[in-house]
C-alpha positions in Angstrom: 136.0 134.0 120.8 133.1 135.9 122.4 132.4 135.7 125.7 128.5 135.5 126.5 126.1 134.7 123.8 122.8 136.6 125.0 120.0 134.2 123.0 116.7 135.8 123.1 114.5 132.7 122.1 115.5 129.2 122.5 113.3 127.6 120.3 114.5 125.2 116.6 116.6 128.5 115.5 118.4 129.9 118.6 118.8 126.5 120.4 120.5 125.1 117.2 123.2 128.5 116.3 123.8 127.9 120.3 125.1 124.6 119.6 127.1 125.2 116.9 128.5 128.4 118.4 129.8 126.2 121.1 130.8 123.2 119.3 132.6 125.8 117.5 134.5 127.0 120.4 133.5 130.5 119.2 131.7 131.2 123.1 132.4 130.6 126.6 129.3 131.0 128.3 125.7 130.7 126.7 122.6 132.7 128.7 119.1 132.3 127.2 115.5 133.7 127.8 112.1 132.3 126.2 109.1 133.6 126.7 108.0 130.4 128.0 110.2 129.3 131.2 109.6 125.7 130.2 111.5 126.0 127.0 114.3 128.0 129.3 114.7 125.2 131.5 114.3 122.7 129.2 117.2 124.7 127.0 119.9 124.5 130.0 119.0 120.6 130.7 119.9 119.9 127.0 123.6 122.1 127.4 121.9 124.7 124.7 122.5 127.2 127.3 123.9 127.7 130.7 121.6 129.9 132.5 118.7 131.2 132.6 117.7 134.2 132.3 114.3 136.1 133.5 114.1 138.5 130.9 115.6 139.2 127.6 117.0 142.2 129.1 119.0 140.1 131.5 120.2 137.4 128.1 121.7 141.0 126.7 123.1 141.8 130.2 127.2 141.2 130.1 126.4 139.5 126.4 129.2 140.6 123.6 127.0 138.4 121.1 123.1 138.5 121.1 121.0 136.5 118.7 117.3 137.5 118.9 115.5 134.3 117.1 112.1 135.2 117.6 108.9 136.1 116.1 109.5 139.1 113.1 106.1 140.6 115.1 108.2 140.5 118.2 111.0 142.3 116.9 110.4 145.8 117.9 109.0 144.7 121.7 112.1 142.7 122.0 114.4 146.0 120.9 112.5 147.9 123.8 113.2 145.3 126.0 116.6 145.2 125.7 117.9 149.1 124.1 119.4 149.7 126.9 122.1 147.4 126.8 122.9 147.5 123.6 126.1 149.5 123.0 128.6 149.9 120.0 130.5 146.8 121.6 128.1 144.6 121.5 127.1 142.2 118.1 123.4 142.3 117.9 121.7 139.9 115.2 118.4 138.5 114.3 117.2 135.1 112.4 113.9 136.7 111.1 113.0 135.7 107.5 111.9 139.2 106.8 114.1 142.2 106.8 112.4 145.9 106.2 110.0 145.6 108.8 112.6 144.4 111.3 115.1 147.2 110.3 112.0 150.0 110.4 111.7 149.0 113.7 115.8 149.0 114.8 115.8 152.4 113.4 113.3 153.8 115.6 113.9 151.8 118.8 117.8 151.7 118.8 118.8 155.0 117.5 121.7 156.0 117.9 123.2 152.0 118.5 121.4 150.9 115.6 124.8 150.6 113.8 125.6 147.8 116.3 122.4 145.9 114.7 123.5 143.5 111.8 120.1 142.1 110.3 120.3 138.5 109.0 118.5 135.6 108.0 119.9 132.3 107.7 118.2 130.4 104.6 117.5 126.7 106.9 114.9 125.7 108.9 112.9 122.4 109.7 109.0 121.9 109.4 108.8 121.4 113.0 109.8 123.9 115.6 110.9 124.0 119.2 113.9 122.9 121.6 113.6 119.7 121.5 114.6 119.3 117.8 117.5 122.0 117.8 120.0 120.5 115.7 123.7 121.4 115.5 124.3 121.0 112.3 121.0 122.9 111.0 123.7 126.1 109.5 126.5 124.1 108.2 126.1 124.4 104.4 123.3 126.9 104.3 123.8 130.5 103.0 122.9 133.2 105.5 121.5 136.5 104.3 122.8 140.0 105.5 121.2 142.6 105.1 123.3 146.2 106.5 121.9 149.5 106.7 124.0 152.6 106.1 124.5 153.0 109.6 125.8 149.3 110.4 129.2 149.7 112.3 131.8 147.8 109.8 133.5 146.1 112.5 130.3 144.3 113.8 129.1 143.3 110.1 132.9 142.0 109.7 132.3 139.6 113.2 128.5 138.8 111.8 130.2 137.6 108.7 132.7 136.0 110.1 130.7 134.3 113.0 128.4 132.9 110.3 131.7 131.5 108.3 133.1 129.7 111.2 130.0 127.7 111.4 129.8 126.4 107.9 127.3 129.2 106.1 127.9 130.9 103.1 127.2 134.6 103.4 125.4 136.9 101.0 125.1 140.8 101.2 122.3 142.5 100.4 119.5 145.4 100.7 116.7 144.5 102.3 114.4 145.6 99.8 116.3 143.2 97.6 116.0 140.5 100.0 112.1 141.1 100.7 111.8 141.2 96.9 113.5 137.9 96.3 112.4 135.5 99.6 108.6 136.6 98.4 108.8 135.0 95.6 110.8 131.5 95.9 109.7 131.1 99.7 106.8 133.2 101.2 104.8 132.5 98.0 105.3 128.6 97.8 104.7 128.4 101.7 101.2 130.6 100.5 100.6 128.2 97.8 101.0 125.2 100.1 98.8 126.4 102.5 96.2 126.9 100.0 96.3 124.1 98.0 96.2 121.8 102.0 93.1 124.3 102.5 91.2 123.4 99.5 91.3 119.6 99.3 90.4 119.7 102.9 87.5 121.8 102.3 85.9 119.4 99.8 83.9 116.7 100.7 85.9 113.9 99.8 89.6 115.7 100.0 90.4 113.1 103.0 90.0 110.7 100.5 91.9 112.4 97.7 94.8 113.0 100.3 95.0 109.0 101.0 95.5 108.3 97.9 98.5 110.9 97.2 102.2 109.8 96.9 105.4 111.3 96.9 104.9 114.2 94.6 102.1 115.3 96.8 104.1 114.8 99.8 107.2 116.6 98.2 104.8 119.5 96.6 102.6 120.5 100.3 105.8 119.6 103.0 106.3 123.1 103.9 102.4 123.8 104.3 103.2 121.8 107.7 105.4 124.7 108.8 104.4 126.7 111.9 101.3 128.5 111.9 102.1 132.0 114.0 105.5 132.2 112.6 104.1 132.2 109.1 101.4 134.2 109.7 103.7 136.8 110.6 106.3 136.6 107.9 103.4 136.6 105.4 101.7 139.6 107.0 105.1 141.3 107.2 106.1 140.8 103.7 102.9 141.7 102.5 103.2 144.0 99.5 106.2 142.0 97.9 104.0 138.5 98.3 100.9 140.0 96.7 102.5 141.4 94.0 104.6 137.9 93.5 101.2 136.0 93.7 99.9 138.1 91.2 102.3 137.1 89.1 102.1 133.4 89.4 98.1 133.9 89.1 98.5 135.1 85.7 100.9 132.2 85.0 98.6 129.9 86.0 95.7 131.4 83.8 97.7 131.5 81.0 98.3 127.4 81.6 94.1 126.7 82.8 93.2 128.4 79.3 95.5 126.5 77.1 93.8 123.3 78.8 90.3 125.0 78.4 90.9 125.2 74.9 92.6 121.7 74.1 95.6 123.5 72.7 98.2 120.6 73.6 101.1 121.9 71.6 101.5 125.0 73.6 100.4 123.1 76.7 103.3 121.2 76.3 105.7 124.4 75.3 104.8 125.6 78.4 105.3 122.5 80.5 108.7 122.0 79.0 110.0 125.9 79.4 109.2 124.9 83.2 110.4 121.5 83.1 114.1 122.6 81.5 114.1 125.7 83.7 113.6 123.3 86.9 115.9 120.5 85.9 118.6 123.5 85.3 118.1 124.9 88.2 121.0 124.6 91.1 121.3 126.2 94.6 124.5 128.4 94.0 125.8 131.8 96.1 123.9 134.7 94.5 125.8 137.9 94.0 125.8 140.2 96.4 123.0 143.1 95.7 121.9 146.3 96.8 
């Protein structure tokens, strides 16, 4: 059991590993910090946390666990903030769904306690963000990425990995160049995708009316493009090279499928349509092996 969770943003993510850590019995005391006091106070009035704390620095203060479930952009500001209480006992962790710029910046910030950093991201989330919809079950069943450095102390990535056990997740190892490689191209590119597919109906003249008329493959197809606007615009800034290159992949793919319809060839039209149909009805969410 740990004795202070320091949780450095309580918003959907932190508010809801809060719960479950406690539900869990895994921590005794819970202090919290936003950057915006209402969603502080409004954290200890739901029991998500039991004080309050002023500044992130004071979260980390006496805090054997810290989860830092912020921004990716606010990553290395938030390491500033709180460096110098970071030491080899404590378990430092983040939720960010990006990895190699949030390890860039614990290497230069952290230094020589960098080791007690363990980077993860846990592979859940909801469409709508915030306190008020922290949920305790939102880890239990999900697979949590970890992503260690050669410098990650081996006792702090063996209580990340177990922490994230007791709650329910199922934990997966890897680089995080592999990890920025992979979460470009089956989430940061789909969110993209939504986002531009939203953007184009609405920026035809009758795409209000096209979206009335859509049902529940529309609604299945765009649901993430409802997702938060600054917290995407980050992860898709901060991923940038391994999105691009992942988009310019599916471009070509979806060439390849406009110019079979150009040229009325329905036989390979339909070749195509199936490889993806069979590939997709195949397809089931299991534990990937570990990578490096």
């Amino acid at each position: 059991m740990f004795e202070q969770l320091g949780l450095i943003g309580c918003g959907l993510m932190g508010s809801s590993f809060a719960l479950a850590l406690k539900r869990a019995g895994l921590v005794k005391r819970v202090v919290g910090y936003s950057k915006s006091p209402s969603t502080t106070e409004r954290a200890r009035q739901m029991g998500v946390i039991d004080v309050e704390a002023p500044s992130a620095l004071l979260a980390v203060s006496g805090a054997d666990i810290v989860l830092m479930a912020i921004p990716v952009s606010a990553t290395e500001a938030t390491f500033k903030a709180i460096r110098h209480l970071v030491g080899s006992q404590t378990l430092l962790m983040d939720a960010g769904s990006t990895k190699c710029d949030v390890v860039d910046a614990a290497r230069r910030v952290l230094r020589e306690h960098v080791g007690s950093f363990v980077p993860c991201h846990p592979i859940t989330g909801k469409e709508v963000s915030g306190v008020e919809h922290a949920d305790v079950n939102l880890y239990a069943g999900k697979q949590v990425v970890i992503t260690p450095i050669e410098r990650t102390l081996t006792v702090q990535l063996k209580k990340a990995t177990d922490v994230w056990t007791a709650l329910g997740c199922h934990v997966v190892k890897m680089s995080p160049q592999a990890h920025d490689a992979a979460y470009a191209a089956v989430s940061h590119l789909p969110h993209l995708i939504a986002f531009a597919m939203i953007n184009g109906l609405r920026s035809q003249p009758h795409g209000k009316d096209y979206m009335a008329l859509a049902g529940p493959g529309f609604r299945d197809f765009t649901r993430i493009a409802a997702s938060e606007p600054k917290m995407w615009r980050d992860i898709l800034i901060a991923n940038r090279d391994e999105l691009l290159a992942q988009s310019r992949v599916f471009q070509k793919s979806l060439q390849s499928l406009e110019a079979l319809i150009a040229s009325d060839s329905g036989d390979a039209l339909e070749a195509q349509i199936r490889q993806a149909s069979e590939t997709r009805a195949s397809w089931r969410v299991s534990p990937p092996k570990n990578q490096k």
